[in-house]
Structures are given as C-alpha cells and as structure tokens.
C-alpha positions as CSV (number, residue, x, y, z in Angstrom):
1,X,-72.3,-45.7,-92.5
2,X,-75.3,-47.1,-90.6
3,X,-77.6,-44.3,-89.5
4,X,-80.8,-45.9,-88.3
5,X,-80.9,-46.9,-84.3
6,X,-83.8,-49.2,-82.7
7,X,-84.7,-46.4,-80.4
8,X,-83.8,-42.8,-79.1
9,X,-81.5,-44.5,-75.9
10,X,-79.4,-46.4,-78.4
11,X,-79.0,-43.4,-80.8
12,X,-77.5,-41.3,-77.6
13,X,-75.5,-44.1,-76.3
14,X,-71.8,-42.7,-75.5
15,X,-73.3,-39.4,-76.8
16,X,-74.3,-38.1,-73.4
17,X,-72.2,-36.4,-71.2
18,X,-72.2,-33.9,-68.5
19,X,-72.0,-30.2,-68.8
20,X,-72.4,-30.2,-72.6
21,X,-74.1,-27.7,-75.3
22,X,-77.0,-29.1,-76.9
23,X,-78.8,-27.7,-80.3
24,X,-83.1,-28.4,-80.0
25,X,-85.0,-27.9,-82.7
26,X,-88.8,-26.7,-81.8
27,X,-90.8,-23.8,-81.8
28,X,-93.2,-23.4,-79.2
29,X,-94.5,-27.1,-79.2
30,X,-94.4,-27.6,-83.0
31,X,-91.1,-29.8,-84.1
32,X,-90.0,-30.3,-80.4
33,X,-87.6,-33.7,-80.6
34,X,-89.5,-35.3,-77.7
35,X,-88.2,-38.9,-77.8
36,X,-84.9,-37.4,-78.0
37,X,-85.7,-35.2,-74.8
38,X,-87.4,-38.6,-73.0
39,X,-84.3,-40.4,-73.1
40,X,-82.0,-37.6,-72.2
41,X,-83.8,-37.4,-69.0
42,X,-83.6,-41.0,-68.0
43,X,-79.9,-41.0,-68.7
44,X,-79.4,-38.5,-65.8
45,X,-76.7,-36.3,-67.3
46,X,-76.8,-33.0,-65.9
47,X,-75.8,-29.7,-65.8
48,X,-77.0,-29.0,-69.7
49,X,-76.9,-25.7,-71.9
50,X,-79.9,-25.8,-74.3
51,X,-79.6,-23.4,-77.3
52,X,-83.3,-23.6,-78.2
53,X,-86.4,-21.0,-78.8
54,X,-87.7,-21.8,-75.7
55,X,-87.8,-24.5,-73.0
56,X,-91.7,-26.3,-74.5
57,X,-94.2,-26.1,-71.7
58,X,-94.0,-27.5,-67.6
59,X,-94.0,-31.4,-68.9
60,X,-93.3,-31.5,-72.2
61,X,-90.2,-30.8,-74.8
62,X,-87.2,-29.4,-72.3
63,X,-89.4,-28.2,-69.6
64,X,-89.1,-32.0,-68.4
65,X,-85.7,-32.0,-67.8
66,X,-85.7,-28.7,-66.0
67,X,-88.5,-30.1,-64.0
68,X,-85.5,-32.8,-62.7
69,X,-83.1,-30.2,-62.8
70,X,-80.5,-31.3,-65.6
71,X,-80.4,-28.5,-67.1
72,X,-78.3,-25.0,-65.6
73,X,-78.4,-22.8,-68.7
74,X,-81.0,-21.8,-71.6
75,X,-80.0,-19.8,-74.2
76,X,-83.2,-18.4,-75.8
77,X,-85.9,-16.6,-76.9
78,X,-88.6,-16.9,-75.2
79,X,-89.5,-17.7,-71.7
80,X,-93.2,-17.7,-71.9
81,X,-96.1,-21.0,-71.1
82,X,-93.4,-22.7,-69.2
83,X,-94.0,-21.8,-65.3
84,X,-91.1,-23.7,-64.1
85,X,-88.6,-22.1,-66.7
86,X,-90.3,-18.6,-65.7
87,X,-89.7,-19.4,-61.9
88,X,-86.0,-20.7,-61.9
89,X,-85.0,-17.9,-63.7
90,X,-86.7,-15.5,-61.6
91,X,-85.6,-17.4,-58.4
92,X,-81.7,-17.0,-59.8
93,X,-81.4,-20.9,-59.8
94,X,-81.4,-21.0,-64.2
95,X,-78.8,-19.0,-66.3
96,X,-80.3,-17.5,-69.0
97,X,-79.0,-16.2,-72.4
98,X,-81.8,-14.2,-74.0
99,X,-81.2,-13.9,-77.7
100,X,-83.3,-11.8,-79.9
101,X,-85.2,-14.9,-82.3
102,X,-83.3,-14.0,-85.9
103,X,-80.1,-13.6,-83.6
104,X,-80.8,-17.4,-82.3
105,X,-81.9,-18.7,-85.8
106,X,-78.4,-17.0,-87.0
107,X,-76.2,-18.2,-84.5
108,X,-77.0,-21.5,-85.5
109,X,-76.5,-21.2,-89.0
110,X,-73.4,-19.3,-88.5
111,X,-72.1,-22.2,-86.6
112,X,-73.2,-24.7,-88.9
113,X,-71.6,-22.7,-91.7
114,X,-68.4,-22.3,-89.7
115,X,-68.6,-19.3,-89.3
116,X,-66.9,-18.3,-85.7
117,X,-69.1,-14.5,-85.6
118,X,-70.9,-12.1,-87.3
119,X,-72.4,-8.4,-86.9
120,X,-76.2,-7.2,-86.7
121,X,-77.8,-4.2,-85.6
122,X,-80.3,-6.5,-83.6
123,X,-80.0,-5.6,-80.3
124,X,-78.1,-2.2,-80.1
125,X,-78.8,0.1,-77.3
126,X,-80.4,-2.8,-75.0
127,X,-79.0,-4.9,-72.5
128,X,-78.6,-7.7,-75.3
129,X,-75.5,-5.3,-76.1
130,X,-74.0,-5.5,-73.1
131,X,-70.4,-6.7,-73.1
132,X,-70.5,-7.4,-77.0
133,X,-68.1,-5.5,-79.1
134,X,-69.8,-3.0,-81.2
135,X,-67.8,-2.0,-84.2
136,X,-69.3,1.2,-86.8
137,X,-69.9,0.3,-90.4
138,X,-70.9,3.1,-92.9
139,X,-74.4,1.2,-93.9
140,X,-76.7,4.4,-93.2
141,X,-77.9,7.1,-95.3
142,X,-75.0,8.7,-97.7
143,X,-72.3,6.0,-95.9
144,X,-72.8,7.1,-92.2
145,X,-71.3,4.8,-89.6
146,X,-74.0,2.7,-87.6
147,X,-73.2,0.7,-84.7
148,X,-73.5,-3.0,-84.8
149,X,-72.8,-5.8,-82.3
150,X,-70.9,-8.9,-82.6
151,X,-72.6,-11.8,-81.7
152,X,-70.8,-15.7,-81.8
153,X,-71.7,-18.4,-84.1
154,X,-73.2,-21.6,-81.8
155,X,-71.1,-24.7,-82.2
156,X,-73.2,-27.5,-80.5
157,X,-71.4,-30.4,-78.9
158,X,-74.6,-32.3,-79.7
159,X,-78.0,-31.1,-81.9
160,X,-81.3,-32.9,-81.7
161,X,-84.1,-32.2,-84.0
162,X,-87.8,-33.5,-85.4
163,X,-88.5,-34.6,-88.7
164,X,-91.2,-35.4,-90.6
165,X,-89.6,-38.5,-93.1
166,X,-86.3,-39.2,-93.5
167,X,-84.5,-41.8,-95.9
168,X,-82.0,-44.3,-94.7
169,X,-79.2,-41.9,-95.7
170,X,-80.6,-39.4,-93.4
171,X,-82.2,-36.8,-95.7
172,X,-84.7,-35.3,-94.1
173,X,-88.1,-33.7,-94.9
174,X,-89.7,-31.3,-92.2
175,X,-93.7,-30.6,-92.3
176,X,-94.3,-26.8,-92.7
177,X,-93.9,-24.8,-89.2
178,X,-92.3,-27.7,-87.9
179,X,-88.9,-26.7,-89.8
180,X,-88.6,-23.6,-87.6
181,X,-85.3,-23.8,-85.4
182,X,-84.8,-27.5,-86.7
183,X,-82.6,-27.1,-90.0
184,X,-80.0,-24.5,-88.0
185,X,-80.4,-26.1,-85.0
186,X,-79.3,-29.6,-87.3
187,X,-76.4,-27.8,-88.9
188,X,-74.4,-26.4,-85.8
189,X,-74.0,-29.3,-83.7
190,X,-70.6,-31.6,-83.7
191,X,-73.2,-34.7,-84.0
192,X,-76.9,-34.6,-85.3
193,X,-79.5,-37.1,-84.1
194,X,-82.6,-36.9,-85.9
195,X,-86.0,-38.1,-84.8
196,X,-88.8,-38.7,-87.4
197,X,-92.3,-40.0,-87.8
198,X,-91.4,-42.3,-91.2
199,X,-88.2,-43.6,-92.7
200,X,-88.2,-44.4,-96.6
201,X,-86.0,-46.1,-99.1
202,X,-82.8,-44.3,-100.4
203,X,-84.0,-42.6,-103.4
204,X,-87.7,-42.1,-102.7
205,X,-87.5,-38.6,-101.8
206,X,-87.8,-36.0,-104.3
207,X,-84.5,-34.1,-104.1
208,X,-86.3,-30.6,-104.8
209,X,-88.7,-31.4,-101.7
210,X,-85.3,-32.2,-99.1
211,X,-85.2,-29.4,-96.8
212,X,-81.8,-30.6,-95.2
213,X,-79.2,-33.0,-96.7
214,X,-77.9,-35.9,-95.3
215,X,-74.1,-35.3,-94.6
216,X,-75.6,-33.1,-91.3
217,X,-77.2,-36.2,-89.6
218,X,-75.2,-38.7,-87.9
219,X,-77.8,-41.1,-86.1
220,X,-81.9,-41.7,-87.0
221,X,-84.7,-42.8,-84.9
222,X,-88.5,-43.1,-86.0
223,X,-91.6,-43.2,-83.2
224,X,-94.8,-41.9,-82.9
225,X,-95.2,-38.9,-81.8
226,X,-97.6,-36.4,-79.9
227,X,-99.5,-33.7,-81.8
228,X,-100.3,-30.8,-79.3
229,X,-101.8,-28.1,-79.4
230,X,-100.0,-24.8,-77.2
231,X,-102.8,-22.7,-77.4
232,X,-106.2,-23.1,-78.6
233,X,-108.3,-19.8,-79.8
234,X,-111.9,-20.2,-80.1
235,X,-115.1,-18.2,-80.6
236,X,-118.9,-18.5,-79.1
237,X,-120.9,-19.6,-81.7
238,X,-123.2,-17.0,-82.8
239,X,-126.7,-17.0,-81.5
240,X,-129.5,-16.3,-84.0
C-alpha cells in the first residue's frame, strides 16, 4: 500500500469531513503537525472536536483554525498562551473538555489499544468527577476501598501527528520532546496521517530506534517545517 502523498491537501483528500473527532499530536509548540493543520483550514470543514494538549498559540498549530472558527470543541489540558482559545471559552462560544494531562495521554492509548474505559484516581473530588461513574476498589492501606473514576478510551475518527523521519512503510522516528502526545495521539485514530521532516528507504531505520510502528500510519507527507520557540527565558548578563 502506497503511503507517501505529494503534499498535506492530497494526504486529507476524502478524509475531511464535518463534525468529526480529530487526534493532534503536540505539546505546547514542540511536535505540533502544522502542515496538517494548514490544509485543514483551507478545506473549510467545520465544526471540529480536537483531542489535543492544548490549542498551540493565537496563529499557529490549532489556534488557526479556531481563529476562523472550525473548530466547536477542545478537549484538553491546557488552555494557556493562546488568547483566542482563552476568550471563546470564557465568552461560552468554545466547548471545552478539560482532562487532567496523564488522563489525556491515557485516553489515547486506551483507544488505540482498544480499550473502550479504564479507572484512575486522577481527578476524584473535583469537578473532573462530575458525572463519571466512580466505582471503590480495595487499593489502600490493608485492602481499604478508594474511589476511582471511569474515564472513556478516545477513538479518533482521524489522528494527525509530527515526525521527525519516517520510511516509506511509515515507521516513524520522533526527536525527543517532540514524541509527547504524538505516539497516543497516532494510535487512537480510525486513520493516521503523518507529517515528517525526512523520508528514508525501507530498511534504513534502526528497528530499536522506531518509536511507533508502521501498521498505525495510513498516509505520509514530508515539508519543512518551523522551529519555534513558546517561551524564551533569559538572564542580564552580569556586570563586572
């Protein structure tokens, strides 16, 4: 089967549709699928649910397509350096899951395991909690029943992700941080599409260095892509 596409439109052609859940890799701006992003915005589907960290910044990763409204729900971790995510929330015009970050991470896997639910402590007592069914299991000291809460495995009509290389079968290598949310987020969806900065032979990868297999990536793109920076730190230089 012929994974590679010419560009990120071709790779979504017939993908795209209204109202469906989509898997994004990212974390804060490190691994953020932007081509991916770029080309769902000028296909003009709308009405999107994004299971993903968080939402990038104002005009980059998904904050672009809230910007032009395609997306009505987020379900995340974060809300934080992205104004426009903070104010259609606040302004009632966003849905908004919020899902403590292992939660997210787990969801994910859990649906790319097949996995339909699981329990976890995460989240008792707060408003996370609310509505969830809470069932006691004897995990404390000396057996004693503590409370957990069920929370659903994420099953992805569609999941985009970043890469660093890739091979024509669609192995894929991710460069450090950047494999954050990508390798559950790749998992859980019904279709994977991979972006990545270089594509090698079939067999040039080092098995022991391939961070997700193959069989979970349906359709490849390679571009160049833009390194930024979320938040730089820095010191005054000391005067002597």
């Amino acid at each position: 089967m012929k994974k590679l596409y010419p560009d990120a439109d071709a790779a979504l052609d017939g993908v795209l549709e209204d109202g469906m859940l989509i898997a994004a890799g990212g974390f804060g701006l490190c691994g953020i699928p932007e081509l991916l992003l770029e080309a769902i915005k000028r296909s003009g589907v709308k009405d999107l649910t994004f299971a993903s960290n968080n939402a990038g910044v104002d005009d980059f990763g998904i904050g672009i397509l809230l910007q032009t409204r395609q997306v009505k729900k987020m379900i995340s971790s974060y809300v934080g350096e992205n104004a426009e995510f903070m104010r259609q929330y606040l302004s009632g015009e966003l849905e908004l899951e919020f899902n403590p970050q292992g939660t997210l991470a787990e969801r994910m896997r859990a649906g790319g395991a097949g996995i339909p639910g699981f329990y976890t402590k995460t989240g008792v007592g707060t408003v996370i909690a609310d509505g969830k069914e809470h069932k006691d299991f004897p995990t404390g000291p000396d057996g004693q029943p503590e409370i957990y809460i069920m929370e659903e495995g994420i099953f992805a009509d569609l999941s985009i992700v970043k890469a660093w290389k890739a091979d024509e079968t669609g192995n894929l290598v991710f460069r450090k941080t950047a494999r954050n949310f990508n390798q559950p987020a790749a998992t859980c969806g019904r279709i994977c599409v991979a972006e990545v900065e270089e594509i090698v032979p079939t067999g040039s990868l080092d098995p022991d260095s391939i961070h997700l297999p193959g069989i979970y990536v349906h359709r490849l793109i390679t571009g160049s892509h833009e390194k930024r920076i979320e938040q730089r730190t820095t010191r005054k230089k000391e005067t002597t």
